[in-house]
C-alpha positions, 0 to 999 in steps of 0.5 A, spaced: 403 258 939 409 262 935 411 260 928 418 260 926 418 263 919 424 260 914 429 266 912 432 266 905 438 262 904 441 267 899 441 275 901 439 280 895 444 281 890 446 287 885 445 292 890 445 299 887 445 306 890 444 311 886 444 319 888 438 323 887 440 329 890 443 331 896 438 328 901 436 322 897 438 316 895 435 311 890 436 304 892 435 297 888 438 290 889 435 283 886 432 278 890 434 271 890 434 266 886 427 262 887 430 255 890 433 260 896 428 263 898 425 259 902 417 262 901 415 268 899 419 274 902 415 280 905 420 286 905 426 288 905 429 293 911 434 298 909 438 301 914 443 308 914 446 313 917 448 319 916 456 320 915 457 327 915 453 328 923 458 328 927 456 324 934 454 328 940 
């Protein structure tokens, strides 16, 4: 059997990023508002790449 779960009807909000040095970032954002959550969110994933690598 697979179950479908809901996702959010809303994406996080106030999402900020903040450097910590010259390797590090410090991310934060807000969750959505509670009636568009559609059940408890189990995590959040984060995607980057770095600018400065140039491709081979």
């Amino acid at each position: 059997m697979f179950l479908m779960f809901p996702v959010p009807g809303a994406p996080p909000a106030n999402i900020q990023c903040l450097s910590q040095s010259s390797q590090s970032i410090l991310v934060s954002w807000k969750a959505p508002p509670a009636l568009l959550q559609n059940g408890r969110i189990q995590g959040y994933r984060l995607y980057y790449e770095n600018q400065d690598e140039k491709p081979p």
